[in-house]
N, C-alpha and C positions, 0 to 999 in steps of 0.2 A: 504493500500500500504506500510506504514511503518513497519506492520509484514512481509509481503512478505520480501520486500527488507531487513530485519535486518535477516530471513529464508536463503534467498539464499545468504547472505553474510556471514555467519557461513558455511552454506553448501560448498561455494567456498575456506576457508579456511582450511577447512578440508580436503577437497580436495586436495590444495595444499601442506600442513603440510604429507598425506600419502604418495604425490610423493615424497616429500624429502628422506625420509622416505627407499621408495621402491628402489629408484633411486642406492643409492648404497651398499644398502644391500643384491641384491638380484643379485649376481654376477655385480656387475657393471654395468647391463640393457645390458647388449655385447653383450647376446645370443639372442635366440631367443622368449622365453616365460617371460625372462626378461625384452628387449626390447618392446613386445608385452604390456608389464604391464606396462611400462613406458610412452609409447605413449598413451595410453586410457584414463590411470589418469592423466596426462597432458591437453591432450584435454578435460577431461571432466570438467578440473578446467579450463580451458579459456572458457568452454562453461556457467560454473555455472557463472564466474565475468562477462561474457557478459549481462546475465540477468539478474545480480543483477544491473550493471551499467544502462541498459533501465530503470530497474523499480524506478531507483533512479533520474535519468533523467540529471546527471551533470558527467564529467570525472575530478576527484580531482587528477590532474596530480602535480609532482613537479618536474620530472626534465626532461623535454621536447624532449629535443636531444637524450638522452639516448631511448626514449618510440618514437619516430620517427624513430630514427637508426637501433633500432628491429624490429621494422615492415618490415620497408624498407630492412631488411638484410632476414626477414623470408620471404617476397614478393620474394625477385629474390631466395631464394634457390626452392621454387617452380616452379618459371619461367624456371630453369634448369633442373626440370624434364622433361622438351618439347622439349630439344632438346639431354638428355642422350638417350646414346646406350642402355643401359640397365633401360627401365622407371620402371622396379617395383623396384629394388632396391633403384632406386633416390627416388621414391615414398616412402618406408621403410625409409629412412632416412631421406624425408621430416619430415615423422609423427613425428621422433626425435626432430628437430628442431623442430615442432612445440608443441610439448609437452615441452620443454626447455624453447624457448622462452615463450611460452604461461602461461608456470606457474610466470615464471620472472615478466612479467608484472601482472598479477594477483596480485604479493604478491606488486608488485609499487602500484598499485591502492587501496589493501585491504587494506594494512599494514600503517594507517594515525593515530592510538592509539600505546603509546608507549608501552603499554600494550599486542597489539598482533604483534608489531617486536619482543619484547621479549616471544611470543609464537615458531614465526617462530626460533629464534637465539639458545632459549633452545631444539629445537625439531633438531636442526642440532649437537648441543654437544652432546642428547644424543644418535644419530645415529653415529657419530662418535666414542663414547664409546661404543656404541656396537660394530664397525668394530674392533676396538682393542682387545675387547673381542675376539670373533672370531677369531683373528690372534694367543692371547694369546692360546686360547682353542688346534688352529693346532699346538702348539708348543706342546701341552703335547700327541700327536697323535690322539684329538678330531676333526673331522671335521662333518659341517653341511649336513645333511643329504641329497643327488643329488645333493650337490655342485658342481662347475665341477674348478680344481686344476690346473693349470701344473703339470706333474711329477718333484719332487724333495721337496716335499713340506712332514716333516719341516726338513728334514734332508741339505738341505742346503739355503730353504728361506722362508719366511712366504709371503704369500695373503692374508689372509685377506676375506672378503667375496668376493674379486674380482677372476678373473683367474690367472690372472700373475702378479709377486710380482711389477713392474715397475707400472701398473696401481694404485696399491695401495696404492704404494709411493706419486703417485700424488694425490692421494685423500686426503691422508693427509696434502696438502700444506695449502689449505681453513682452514680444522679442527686446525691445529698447530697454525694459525695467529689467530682464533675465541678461541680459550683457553685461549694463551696468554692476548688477548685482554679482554677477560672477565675477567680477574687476573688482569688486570692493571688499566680497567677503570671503574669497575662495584664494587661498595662500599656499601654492607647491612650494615645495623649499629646493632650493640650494639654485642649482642650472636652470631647474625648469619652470621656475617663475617666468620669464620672457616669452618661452614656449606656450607658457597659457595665456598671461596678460597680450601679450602682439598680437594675435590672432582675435582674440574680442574685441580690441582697442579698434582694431580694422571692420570687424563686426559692428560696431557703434557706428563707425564713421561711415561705413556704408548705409545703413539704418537709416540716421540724419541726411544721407545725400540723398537716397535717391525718397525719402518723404521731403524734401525738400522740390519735389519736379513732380506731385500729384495733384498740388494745385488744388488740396481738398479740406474741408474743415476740420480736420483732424491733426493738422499740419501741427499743430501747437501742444495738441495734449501727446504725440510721440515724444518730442520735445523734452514737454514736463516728466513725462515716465521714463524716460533717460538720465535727468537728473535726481529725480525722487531719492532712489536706492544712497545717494549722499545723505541726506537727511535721514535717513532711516540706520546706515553706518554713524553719523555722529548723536541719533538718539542710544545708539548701544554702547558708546564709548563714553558718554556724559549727556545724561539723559535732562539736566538743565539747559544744556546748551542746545539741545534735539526741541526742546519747550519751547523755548525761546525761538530758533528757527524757524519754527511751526506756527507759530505765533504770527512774527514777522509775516510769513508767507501768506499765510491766511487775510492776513490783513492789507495785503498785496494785492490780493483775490478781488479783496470785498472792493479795494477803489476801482480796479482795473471795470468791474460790474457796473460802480458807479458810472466808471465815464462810459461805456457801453452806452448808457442811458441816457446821456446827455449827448448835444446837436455836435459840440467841440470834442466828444471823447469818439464819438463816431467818423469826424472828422479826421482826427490824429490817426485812426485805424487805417481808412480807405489812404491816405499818405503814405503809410511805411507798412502795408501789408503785403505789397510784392516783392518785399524784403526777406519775405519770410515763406515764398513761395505762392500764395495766394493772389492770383492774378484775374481770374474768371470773374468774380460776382464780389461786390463791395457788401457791407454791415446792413444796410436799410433792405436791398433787395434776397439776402441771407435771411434775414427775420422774417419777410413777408412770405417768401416760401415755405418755409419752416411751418408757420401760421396757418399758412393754407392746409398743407397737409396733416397740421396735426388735429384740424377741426374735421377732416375724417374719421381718425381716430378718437377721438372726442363724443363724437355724436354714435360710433360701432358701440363705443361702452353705455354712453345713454339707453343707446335701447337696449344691450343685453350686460346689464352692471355688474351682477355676480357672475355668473358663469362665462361672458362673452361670450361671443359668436363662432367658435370651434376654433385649436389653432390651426392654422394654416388659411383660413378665410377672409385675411384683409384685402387680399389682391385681389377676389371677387365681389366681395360683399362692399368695401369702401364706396362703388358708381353709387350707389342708389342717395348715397349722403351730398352728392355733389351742389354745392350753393350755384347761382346764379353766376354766368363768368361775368367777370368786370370789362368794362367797354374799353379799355388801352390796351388790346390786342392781347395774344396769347398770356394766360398764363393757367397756375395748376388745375382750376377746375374745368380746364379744355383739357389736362396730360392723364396719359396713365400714371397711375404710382403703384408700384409692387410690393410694397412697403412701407411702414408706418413713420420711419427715420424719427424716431427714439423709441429705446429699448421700451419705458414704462409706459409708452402708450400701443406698443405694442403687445402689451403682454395685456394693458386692460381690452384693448380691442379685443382679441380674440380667446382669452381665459380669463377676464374679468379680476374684478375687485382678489377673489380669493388667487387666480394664478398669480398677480402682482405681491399677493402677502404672500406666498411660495419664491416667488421668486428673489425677494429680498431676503427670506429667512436663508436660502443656500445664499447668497451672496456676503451676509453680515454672520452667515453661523461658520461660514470658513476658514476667522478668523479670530473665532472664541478659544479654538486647542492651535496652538503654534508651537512651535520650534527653533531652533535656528540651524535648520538647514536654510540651504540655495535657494528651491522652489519657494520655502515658505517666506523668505525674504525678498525675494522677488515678489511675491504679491501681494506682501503691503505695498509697494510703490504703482503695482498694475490693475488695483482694486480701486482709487478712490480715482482715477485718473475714467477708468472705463464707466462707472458710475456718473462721472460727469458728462463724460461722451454721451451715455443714454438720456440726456437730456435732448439730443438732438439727430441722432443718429440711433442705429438698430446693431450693432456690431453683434452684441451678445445674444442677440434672438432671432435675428434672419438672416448674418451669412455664416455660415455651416462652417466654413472652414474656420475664422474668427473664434466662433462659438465652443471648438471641439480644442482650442489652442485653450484660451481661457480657463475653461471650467479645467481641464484637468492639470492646468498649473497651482486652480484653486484647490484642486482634490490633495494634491501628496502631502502626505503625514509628515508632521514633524519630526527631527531627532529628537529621541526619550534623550533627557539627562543621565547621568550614570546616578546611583543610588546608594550612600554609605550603609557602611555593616546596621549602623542604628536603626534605618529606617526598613530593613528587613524583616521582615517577621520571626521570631523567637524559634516558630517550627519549620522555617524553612532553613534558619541556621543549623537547626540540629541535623536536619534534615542533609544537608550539605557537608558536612561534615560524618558522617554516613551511618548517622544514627534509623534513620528511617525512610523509605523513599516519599519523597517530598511531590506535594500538587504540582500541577501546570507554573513552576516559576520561574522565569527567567533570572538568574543574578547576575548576568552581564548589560542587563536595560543600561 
């Protein structure tokens, strides 16, 4: 039983290691043969940890809430295909979710050696340095062969292996906080500190260049998830001075919001915001769209508040909410929109009030049991950052590949601390010492 179960726990990890992998490389999982590939490897890695867990016969859970919150959020997104208008589609986007969450908890359950988080953490940097390759390559007019682009691509934006340059921007919010963070907390000693640091440091800097040429609204929260993981290194090193920074920054925030607001802070933006890559649409006509679309969503939740409207059914359901178009020529409520471009109004459109209280509880319960490993320092800096994204964008609930990056950088368990002789139980002492054979106890935690 010990071969089987050490068999299908490799197997399941591998499994989940190629969804990584596949997830957003292969256009962002958006399409349909993409998709298709994202949802099999997924389920087939919840199928492989299911049987590795039978055969092992215990669930070595660490952080409780989070691995309850998912169930219970992957539970009702299928419960919503029962009462969508359109059940294959909810059903297709079930399969999503359950390929997402499914691998998530997989890599919580598999990932308990420090050894294979840093399998899962290296296999996400260097999928990530492939996307940057690939964006690199469409700059020089290389593109992967049946890829599918938007037009415009690289004469005025890079993708990346994804379709459209915005998607790609968020992809890179995960990758940028996991570079930095590997740079800051992760120390080889002697020769081979260069050999890891140069290689990420080129990692970052690719990151930043080519979101620097998507020309998307995400330009800036890459950025901040790039830097984050500094603040998060000097809360560990003097946690007054991590206050204080946080502080500071916050309150950086809050003017910055100000001026948003005001005729001169919107002014100052449309100035220097091709500075910063942002060329296509200025501040006023960014809002207005944004507005448009989110009064789709707005009005999917009015009518169905608790449960919404199935997931999967904003792409068809959103026509019938269409307001009156305004007389200055085109705009959203003459376009299609396939999405609700932010996360929480996508999650009330089509799973309502309760999927949105699901979906914050895996988000805010991710970070109740930590660590300090890699992954888990990583997503403090990729957590408050993609949360703000979801104000205006859908990264973590409608593009797959995104979605499948995220959650399971949210999933891996932290490293246990080591545990002195004291804090051992009396009868696991004696016990160790080889007075008796001793319960399920690990003394090297």
């Amino acid at each position: 039983m010990k071969v089987l179960h050490r068999l299908l726990d490799g197997l399941a990890l591998t499994a989940a290691l190629l969804t990584i992998v596949w997830a957003p490389l292969y256009e962002g999982s958006t399409f349909g043969t993409g998709m298709m590939g994202l949802t099999v490897l997924g389920c087939v890695t919840a199928l492989l940890t299911l049987a590795s867990l039978l055969v092992r016969g215990s669930l070595p859970v660490r952080n409780p809430v989070w691995l309850i919150g998912a169930l219970l959020l992957l539970g009702w997104v299928w419960a919503s295909t029962t009462w969508a208008p359109y059940p294959l589609e909810a059903q297709r986007w079930a399969g999503v979710w359950t390929a997402v969450i499914g691998t998530a908890v997989s890599l919580h359950l598999l990932c308990s050696t420090p050894a294979r988080r840093g399998v899962v953490t290296v296999t996400m940097l260097l999928t990530g340095a492939a996307a940057v390759v690939i964006a690199l390559l469409q700059q020089r007019g290389i593109t992967v062969p049946g890829a599918q682009t938007i037009s415009g691509v690289p004469d005025k934006y890079l993708t990346g292996p994804y379709f459209h340059p915005s998607h790609y921007s968020g992809y890179l919010i995960p990758v940028a906080a996991l570079a930095s963070s590997a740079v800051l907390f992760v120390r080889p000693r002697g020769w081979l500190t260069p050999l890891w640091v140069l290689p990420l440091a080129a990692l970052q800097v690719g990151v930043q260049y080519t979101n620097l040429q998507t020309d998307g609204s995400s330009i800036p929260a890459v950025m901040l998830a790039g830097a984050l993981p500094l603040l998060v290194w000097i809360w560990r090193k003097r946690w007054w001075a991590g206050l204080t920074l946080t502080l500071a920054l916050a309150g950086g925030v809050l003017y910055g919001a100000y001026l948003f607001v005001t005729p001169a802070g919107q002014q100052t933006f449309n100035d220097y915001k091709a500075r910063i890559g942002i060329r296509s649409q200025n501040f006023e006509n960014f809002l207005a769209v944004r507005r448009d679309i989110h009064s789709f969503g707005h009005a999917m939740w009015d009518a169905h508040p608790v449960q919404g409207a199935g997931v999967g059914q904003f792409v068809t359901e959103f026509q019938q909410y269409r307001k009156p178009a305004r007389p200055a020529g085109q705009n959203v409520q003459q376009l299609f929109v396939n999405y609700a471009h932010s996360d929480y109004f996508q999650m009330l459109s089509e799973l309502g009030t309760v999927g949105l209280g699901l979906y914050l509880l895996v988000l805010s319960g991710s970070v109740l049991v930590r660590g300090p490993g890699l992954g888990n320092l990583a997503w403090f800096s990729a957590l408050p950052v993609l949360l703000f994204t979801g104000l205006y964008d859908s990264h973590l609930t409608a593009i797959p590949g995104t979605m499948l990056t995220a959650f399971a950088l949210s999933a891996l368990p932290g490293r246990t601390r080591p545990r002195s002789l004291a804090q051992v139980p009396a009868a696991a002492q004696r016990a160790a010492q080889g007075d008796a054979l001793p319960p399920r106890i690990d003394l090297t935690l």
